[in-house]
C-alpha positions as CSV (number, residue, x, y, z in Angstrom):
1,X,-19.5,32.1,76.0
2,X,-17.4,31.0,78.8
3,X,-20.2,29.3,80.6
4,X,-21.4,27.7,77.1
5,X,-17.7,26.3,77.1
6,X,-17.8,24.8,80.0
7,X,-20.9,22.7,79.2
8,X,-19.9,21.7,76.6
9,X,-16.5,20.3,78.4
10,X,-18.4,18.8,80.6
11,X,-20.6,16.5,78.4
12,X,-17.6,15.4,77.0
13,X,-16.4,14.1,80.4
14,X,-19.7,12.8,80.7
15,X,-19.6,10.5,77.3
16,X,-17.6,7.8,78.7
17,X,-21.0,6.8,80.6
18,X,-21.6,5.2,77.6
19,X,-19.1,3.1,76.7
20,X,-18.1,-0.4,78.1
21,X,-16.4,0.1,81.7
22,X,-13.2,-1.8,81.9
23,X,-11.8,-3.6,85.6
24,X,-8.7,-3.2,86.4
25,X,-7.5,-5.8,84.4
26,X,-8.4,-4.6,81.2
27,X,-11.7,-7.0,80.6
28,X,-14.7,-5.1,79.6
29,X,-18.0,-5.2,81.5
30,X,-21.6,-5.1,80.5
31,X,-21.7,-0.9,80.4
32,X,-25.0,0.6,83.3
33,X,-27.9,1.9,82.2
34,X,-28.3,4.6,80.0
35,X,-29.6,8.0,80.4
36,X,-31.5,9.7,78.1
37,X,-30.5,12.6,75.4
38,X,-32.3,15.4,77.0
39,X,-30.0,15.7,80.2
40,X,-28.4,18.8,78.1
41,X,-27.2,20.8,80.9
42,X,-24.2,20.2,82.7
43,X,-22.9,21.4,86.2
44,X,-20.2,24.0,86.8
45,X,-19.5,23.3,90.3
46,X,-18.9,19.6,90.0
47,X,-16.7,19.3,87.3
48,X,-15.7,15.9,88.1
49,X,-19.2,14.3,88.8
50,X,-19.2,10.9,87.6
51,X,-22.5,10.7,85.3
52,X,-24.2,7.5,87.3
53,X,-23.9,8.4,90.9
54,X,-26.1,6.2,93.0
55,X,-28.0,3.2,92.4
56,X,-31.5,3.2,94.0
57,X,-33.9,-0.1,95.0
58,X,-31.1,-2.5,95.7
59,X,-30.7,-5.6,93.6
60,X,-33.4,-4.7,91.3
61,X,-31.8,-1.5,90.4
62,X,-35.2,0.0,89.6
63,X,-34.3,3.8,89.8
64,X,-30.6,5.1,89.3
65,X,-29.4,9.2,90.6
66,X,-27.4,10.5,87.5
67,X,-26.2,14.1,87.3
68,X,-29.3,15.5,85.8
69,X,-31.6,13.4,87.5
70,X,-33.5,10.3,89.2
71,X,-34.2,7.8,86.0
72,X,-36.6,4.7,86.3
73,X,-36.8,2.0,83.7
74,X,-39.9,1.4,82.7
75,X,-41.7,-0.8,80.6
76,X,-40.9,-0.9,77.0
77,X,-44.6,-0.2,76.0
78,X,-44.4,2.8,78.6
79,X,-41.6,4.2,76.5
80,X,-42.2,7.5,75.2
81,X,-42.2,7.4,71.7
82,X,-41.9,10.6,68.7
83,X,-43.9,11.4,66.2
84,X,-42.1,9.0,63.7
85,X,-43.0,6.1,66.4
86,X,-39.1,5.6,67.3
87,X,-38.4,5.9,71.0
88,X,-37.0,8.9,72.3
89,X,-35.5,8.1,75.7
90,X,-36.1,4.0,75.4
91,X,-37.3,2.0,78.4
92,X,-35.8,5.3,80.9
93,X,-37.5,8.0,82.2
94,X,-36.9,10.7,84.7
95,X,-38.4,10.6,87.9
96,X,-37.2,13.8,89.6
97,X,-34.5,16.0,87.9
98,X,-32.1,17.2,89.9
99,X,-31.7,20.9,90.8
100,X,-28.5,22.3,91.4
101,X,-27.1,26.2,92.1
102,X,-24.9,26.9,88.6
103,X,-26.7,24.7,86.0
104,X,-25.8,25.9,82.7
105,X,-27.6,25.1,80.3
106,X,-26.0,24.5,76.2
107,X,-27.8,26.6,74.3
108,X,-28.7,28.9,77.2
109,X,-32.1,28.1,77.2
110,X,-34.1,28.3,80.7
111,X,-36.0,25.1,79.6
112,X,-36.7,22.6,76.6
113,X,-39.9,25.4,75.6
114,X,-37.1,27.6,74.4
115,X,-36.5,25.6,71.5
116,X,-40.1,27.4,70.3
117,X,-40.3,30.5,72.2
118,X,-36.9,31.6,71.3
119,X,-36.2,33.7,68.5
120,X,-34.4,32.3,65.6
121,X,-31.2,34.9,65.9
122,X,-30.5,34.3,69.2
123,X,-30.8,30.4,69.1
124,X,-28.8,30.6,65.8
125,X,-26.4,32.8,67.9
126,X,-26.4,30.4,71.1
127,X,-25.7,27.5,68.7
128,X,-22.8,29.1,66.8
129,X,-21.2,30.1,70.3
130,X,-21.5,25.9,70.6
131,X,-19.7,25.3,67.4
132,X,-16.8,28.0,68.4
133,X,-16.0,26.3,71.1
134,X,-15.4,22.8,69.1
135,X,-13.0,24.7,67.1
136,X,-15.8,24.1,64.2
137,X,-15.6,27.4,61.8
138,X,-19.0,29.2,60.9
139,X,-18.6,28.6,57.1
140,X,-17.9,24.4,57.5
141,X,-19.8,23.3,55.0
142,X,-18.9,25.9,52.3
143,X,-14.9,25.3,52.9
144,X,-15.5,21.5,53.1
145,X,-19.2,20.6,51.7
146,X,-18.0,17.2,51.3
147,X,-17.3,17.0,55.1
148,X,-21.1,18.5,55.7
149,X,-24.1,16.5,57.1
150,X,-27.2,16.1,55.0
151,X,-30.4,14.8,55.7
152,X,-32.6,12.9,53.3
153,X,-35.3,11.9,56.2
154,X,-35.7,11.7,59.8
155,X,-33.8,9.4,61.8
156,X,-33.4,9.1,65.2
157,X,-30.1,8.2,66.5
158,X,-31.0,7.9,69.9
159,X,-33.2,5.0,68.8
160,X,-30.7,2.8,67.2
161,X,-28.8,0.4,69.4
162,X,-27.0,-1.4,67.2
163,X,-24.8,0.6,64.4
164,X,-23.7,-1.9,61.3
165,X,-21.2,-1.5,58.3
166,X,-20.3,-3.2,54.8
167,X,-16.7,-3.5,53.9
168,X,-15.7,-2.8,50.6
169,X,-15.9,0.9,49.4
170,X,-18.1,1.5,53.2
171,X,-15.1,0.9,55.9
172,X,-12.3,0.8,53.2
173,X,-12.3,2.9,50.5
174,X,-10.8,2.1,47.5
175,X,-9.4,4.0,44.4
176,X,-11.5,3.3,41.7
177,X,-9.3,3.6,39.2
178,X,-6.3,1.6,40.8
179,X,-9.0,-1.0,42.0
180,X,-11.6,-1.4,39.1
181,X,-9.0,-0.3,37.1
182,X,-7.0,-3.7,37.5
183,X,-9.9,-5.7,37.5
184,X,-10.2,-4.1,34.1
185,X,-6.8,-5.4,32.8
186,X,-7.9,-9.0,34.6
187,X,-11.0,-9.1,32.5
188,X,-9.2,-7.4,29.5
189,X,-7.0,-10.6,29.4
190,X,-9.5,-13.4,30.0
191,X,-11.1,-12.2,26.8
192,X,-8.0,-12.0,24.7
193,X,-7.2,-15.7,25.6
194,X,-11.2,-16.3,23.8
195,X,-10.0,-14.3,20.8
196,X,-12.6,-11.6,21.5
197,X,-10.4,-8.5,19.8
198,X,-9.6,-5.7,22.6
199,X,-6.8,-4.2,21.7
200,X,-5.9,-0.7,22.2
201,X,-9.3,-0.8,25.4
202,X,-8.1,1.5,28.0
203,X,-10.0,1.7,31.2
204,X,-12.1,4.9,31.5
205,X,-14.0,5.2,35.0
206,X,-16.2,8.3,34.1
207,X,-17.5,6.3,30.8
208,X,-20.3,5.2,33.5
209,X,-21.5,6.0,36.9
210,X,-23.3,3.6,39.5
211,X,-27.2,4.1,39.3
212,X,-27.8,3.8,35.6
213,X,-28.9,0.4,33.6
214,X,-27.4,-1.6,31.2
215,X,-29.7,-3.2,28.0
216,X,-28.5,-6.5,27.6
217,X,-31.0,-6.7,24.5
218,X,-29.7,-3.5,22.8
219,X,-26.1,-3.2,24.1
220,X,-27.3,0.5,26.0
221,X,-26.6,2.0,29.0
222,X,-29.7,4.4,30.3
223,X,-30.7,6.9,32.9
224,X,-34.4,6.4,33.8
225,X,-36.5,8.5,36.3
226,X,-38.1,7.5,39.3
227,X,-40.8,6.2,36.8
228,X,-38.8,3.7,35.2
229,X,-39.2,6.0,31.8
230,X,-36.0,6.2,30.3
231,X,-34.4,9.3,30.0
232,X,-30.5,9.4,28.5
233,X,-29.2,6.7,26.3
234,X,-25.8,5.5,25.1
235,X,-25.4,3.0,22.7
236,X,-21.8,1.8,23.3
237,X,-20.0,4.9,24.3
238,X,-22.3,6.7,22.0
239,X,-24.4,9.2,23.2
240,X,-28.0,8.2,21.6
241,X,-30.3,11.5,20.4
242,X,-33.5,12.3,21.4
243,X,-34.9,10.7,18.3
244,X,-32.9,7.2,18.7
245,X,-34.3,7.0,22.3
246,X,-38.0,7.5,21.5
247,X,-37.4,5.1,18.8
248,X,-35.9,1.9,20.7
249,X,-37.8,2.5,23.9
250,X,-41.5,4.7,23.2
251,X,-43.1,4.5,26.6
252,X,-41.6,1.5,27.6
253,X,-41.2,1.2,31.5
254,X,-38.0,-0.4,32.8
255,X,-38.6,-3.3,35.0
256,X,-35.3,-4.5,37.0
257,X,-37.1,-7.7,37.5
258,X,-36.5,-8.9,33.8
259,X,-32.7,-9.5,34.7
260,X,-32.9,-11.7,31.7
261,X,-32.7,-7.8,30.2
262,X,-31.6,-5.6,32.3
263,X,-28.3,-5.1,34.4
264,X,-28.1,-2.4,37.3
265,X,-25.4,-0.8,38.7
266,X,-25.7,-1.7,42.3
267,X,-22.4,-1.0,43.5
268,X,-18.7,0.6,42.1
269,X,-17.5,-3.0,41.5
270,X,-19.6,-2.8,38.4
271,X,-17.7,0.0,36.9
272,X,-15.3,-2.2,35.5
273,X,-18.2,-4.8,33.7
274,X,-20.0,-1.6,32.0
275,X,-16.9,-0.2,31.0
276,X,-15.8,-3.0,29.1
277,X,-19.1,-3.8,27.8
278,X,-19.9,-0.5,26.6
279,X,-16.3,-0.4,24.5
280,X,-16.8,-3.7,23.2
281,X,-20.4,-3.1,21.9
282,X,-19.1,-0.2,19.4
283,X,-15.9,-3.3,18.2
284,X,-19.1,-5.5,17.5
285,X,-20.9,-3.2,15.4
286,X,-17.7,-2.2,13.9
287,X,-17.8,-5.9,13.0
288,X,-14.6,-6.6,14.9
289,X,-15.5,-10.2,16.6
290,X,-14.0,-13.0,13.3
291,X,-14.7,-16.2,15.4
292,X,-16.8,-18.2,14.3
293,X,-18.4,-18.0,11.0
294,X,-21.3,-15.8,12.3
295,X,-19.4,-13.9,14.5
296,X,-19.9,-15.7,17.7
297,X,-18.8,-18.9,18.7
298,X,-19.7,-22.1,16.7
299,X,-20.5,-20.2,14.0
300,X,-23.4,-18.3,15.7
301,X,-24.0,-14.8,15.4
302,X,-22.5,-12.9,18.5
303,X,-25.8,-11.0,20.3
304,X,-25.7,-8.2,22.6
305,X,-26.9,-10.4,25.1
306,X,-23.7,-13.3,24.5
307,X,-21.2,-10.8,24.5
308,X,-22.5,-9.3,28.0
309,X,-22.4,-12.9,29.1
310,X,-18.7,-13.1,28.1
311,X,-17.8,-9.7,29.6
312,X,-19.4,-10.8,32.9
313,X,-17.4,-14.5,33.0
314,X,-14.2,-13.1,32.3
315,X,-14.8,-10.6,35.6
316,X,-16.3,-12.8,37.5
317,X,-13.4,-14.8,37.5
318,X,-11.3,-12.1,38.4
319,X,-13.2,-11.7,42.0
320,X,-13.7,-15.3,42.3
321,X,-10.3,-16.5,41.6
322,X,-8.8,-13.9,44.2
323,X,-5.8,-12.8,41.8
324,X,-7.2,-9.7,42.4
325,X,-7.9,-9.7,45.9
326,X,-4.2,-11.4,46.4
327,X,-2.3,-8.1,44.7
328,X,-4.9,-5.9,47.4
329,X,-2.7,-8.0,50.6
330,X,0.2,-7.8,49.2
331,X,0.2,-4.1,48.8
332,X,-2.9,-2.3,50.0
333,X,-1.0,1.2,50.0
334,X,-1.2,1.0,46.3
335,X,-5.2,0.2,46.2
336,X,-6.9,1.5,49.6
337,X,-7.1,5.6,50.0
338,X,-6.8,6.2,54.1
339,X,-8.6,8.5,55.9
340,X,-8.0,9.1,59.4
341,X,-11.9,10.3,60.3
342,X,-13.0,7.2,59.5
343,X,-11.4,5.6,63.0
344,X,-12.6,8.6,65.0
345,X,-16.1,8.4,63.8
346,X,-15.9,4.8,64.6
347,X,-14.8,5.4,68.1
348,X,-16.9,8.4,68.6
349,X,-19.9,6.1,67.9
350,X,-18.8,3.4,69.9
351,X,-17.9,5.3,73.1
352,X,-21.6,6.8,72.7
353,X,-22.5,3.5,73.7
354,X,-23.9,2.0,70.2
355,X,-23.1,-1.4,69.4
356,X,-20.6,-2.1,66.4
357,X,-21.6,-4.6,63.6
358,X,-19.3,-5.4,60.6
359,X,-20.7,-7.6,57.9
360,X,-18.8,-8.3,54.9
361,X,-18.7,-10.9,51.5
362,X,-14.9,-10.9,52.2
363,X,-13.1,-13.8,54.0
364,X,-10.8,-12.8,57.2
365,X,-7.3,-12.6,55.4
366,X,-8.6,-10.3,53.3
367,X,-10.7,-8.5,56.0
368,X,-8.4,-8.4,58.7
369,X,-5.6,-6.9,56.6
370,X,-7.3,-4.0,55.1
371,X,-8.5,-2.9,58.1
372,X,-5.4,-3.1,60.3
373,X,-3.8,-1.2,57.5
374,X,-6.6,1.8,57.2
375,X,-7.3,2.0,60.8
376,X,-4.8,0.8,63.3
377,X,-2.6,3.2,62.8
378,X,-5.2,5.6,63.6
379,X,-6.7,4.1,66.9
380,X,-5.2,4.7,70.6
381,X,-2.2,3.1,71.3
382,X,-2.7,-0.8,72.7
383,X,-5.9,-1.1,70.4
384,X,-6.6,-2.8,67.0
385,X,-9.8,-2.4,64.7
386,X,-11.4,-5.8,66.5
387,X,-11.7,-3.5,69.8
388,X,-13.7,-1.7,67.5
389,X,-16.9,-3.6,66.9
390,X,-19.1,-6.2,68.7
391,X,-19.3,-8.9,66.3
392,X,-17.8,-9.5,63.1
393,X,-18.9,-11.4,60.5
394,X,-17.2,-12.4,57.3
395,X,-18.0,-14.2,54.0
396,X,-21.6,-13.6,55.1
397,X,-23.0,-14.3,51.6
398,X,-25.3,-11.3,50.8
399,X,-27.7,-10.8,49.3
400,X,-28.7,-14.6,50.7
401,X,-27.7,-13.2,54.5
402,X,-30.8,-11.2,54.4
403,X,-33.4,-13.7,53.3
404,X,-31.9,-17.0,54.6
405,X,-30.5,-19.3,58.1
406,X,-27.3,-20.8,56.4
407,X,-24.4,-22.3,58.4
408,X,-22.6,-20.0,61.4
409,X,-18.8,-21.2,62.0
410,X,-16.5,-19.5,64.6
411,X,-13.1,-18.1,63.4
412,X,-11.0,-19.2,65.9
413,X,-7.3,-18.6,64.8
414,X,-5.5,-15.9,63.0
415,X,-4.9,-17.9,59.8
416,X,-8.9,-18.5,59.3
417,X,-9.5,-21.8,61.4
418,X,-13.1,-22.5,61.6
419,X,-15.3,-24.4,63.8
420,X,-19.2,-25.2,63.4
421,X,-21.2,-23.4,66.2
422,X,-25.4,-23.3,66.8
423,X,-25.4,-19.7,67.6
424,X,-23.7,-16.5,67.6
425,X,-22.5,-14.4,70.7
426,X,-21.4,-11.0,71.5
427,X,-18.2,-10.3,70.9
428,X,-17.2,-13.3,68.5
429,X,-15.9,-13.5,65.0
430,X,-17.8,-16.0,62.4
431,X,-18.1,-16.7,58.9
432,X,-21.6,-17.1,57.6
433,X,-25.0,-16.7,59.1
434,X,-27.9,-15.0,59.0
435,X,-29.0,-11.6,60.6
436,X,-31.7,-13.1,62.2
437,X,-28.5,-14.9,64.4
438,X,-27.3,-11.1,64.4
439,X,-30.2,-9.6,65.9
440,X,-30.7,-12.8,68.1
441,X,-27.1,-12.8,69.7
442,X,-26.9,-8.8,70.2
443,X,-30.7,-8.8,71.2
444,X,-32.0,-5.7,68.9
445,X,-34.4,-6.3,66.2
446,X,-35.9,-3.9,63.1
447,X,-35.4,-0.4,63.5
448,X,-33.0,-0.8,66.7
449,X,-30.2,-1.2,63.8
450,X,-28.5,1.2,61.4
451,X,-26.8,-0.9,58.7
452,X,-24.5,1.3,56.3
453,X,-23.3,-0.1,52.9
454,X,-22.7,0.9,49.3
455,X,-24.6,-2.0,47.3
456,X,-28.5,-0.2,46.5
457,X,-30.0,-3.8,46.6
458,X,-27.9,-6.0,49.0
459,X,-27.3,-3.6,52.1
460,X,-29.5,-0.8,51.8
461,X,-32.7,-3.1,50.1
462,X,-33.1,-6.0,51.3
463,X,-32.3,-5.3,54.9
464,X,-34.7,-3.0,54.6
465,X,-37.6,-5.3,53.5
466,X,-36.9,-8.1,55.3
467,X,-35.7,-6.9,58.5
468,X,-37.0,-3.4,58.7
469,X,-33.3,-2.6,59.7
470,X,-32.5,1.4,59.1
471,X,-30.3,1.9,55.8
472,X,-27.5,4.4,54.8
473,X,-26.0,4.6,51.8
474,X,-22.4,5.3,50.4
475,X,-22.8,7.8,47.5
476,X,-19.2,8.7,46.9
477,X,-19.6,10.1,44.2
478,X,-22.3,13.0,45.5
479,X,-18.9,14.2,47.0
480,X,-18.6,16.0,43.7
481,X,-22.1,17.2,42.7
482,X,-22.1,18.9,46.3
483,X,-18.8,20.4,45.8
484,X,-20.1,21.6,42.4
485,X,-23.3,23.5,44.0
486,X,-21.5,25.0,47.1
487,X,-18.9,26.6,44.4
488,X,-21.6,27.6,42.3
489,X,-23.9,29.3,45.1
490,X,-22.2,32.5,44.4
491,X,-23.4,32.6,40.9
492,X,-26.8,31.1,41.7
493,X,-27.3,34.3,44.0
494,X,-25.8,36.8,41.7
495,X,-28.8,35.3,39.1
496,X,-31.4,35.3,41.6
497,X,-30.5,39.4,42.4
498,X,-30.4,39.8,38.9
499,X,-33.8,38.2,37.8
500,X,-35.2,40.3,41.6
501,X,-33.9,43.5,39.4
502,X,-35.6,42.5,36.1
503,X,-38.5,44.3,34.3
């Protein structure tokens, strides 16, 4: 284990390869070459062994010695590439690996073939031996499932240059029922000044979850399949029976393109609208509305579909008028939950030589608050969340970010002083945009960048389809369901020996 220790020490002295070299002065320069993944094994006898060694071929820097090898760069249609078509080791290859007397390898494998020739216990073994030395217990992600990895598909990290992140409820976390909870009472208020009757409405986050639908038409909130069929029905914060769903929707096939009907739940701002819609669909058929002498305004008879357009004004001017965003500044202790993993991962992925990307709707008051409060405190002494990423870019107008060129300006003071500029550079701070300007300025395209967000439609969607960009997305609230199943996996085995045991 010993040995296994000490290679794994090693690659961590070897990581700093990968990040931006600094001069003496402090000023960052453009980072060397990268080497690939598969230089695994680390030496024992040079412990200090700086990971680019030797440049070969002059000025042209053609080949380059690193501890594990000579590596070429080659042309980018010579790259080797998986089976998934995303490149393994990029534009560099190895020439000659080097040999050395001592070379331990991290899993203790004799050569890359052991991976398949190996069997299962003793790589299991080899690999836990790995995770005991990282202080990592054996039963991680039953004592913190939350904390765990999961995989939904393939993706290559070594393929993505260029790593970037949404704001709200991706980089800062809110609590949802401090934050959607006030936007509640906002909206709550607005209404009352119209006479729309909402006394005794208290906010209840777990009425709804993100995902479902609302039904402008019928004042319901479904849960369809993957089919568009719908599944579960509420009808205010009524639960609907079998019966009442086969009756209001047959076989009918939700289609999110009819937004004239139907209202998804993109993203955890919408709690708040659902919330308050739901409750005040039971006061109108309760017959609660008296303005008007139809029930609706000018004597008109109040529709699902009117009283969903008043629920959405009266919180749309809660976002848009920034009373809400202005209590956030004032006091983000009382709104934003901190979590100190967030600025380690951060750095973690920017010392492993990835560019950082932040895009967000927000303008830079708002943005460069919250994040000084959630992560400076958390980052190295001397350094402030702006070290952190590449380019920034605020009030970048998604979903229109994605499909359009709009305006780029430059922030160039702390209070939010703008100035027009043609294009966007490493490094800088701007409001507007496009992310065709993105992937011009940081020169990565498609696939070369991971974009992270919580909105299904604006940052994991569209980016998707229009920029082939690779998408993750925030599911807070899976946090739960996977803490439910890794506390119920006793009982799911007890059943499973029980039904083996049955006659």
């Amino acid at each position: 284990m010993g040995a296994q220790c000490a290679a794994v020490v090693q690659r961590r002295r070897l990581q700093p390869f990968h990040a931006a070299a600094r001069d003496d002065s402090g000023a960052a320069r453009a980072p060397p070459p990268r080497t690939t993944e598969g230089a695994l094994a680390a030496t024992t006898g040079d412990p200090q062994l700086p990971l680019v060694t030797q440049l070969e071929g002059g000025d042209k820097a053609d080949t380059f010695v690193t501890s594990a090898g000579v590596v070429q760069d080659v042309e980018e249609e010579d790259a080797r590439f998986d089976y998934l078509g995303e490149t393994t080791e990029g534009n560099l290859h190895f020439v000659q690996r080097l040999k050395r007397a001592g070379v331990v390898n991290l899993f203790g494998l004799e050569s890359l073939e052991g991976i398949v020739t190996t069997d299962l216990e003793s790589l299991q073994g080899a690999v836990q031996e790995v995770l005991d030395c990282l202080d990592v217990p054996p039963d991680y992600s039953t004592s913190r499932p939350d904390r765990a990895i999961y995989c939904s598909r393939t993706l290559n990290l070594r393929s993505i240059k260029c790593i970037g992140f949404d704001l709200d409820y991706t980089l800062i976390h809110y609590d949802v029922d401090a934050w959607e909870g006030r936007a509640y009472e906002y909206g709550v208020e607005a209404l009352r000044q119209l006479g729309v009757p909402v006394e005794g409405l208290r906010f209840d986050s777990s009425l709804v979850i993100r995902g479902l639908i609302m039904d402008k038409e019928l004042g319901n909130l479904i849960k369809v399949d993957r089919f568009g069929l719908v599944k579960r029905a509420m009808h205010g914060t009524h639960m609907m029976g079998w019966q009442d769903i086969r009756e209001a929707y047959g076989r009918e096939v939700v289609n999110l393109r009819n937004e004239g009907r139907w209202v998804f739940l993109n993203t955890l701002f919408s709690i708040s609208e659902a919330v308050l819609f739901c409750q005040l669909v039971d006061r109108l058929d309760q017959g609660a509305f008296s303005f008007g002498a139809g029930g609706g305004p000018g004597g008109s008879q109040l529709t699902y579909q009117g009283l969903y357009r008043m629920v959405a004004k009266a919180l749309y001017r809660t976002h848009v008028e920034g009373k809400l965003k202005g209590e956030i500044i004032k006091d983000p202790s009382r709104f934003v939950e901190l979590d100190p993993d967030m600025a380690r991962t951060l750095l973690d992925q920017r010392d492993s030589g990835k560019m950082m990307l932040l895009i967000t709707n927000s303008d830079y008051q708002y943005t460069s608050t919250l994040m000084a409060y959630a992560y400076d405190r958390f980052l190295p002494d001397g350094m402030t969340w702006r070290d952190l990423f590449d380019m920034v870019i605020v009030m970048a107008r998604k979903p229109d970010f994605f499909s359009y060129n709009m305006s780029l300006y430059e922030v160039v003071t702390e209070d939010g002083l703008m100035r027009p500029v043609l294009a966007a550079k490493r490094g800088g701070l701007y409001c507007g945009g496009s992310a065709r300007m993105v992937e011009k300025a940081l020169g990565v395209e498609g696939d070369d960048i991971l974009y992270v967000g919580d909105h299904i439609y604006t940052d994991a969607a569209l980016a998707k389809i229009n920029f082939r960009w690779r998408t993750a997305l925030i599911l807070r609230e899976l946090e739960e369901e996977v803490d439910a199943l890794a506390r119920g996996r006793p009982h799911r085995a007890k059943l499973k020996e029980l039904m083996a045991k049955k006659v």
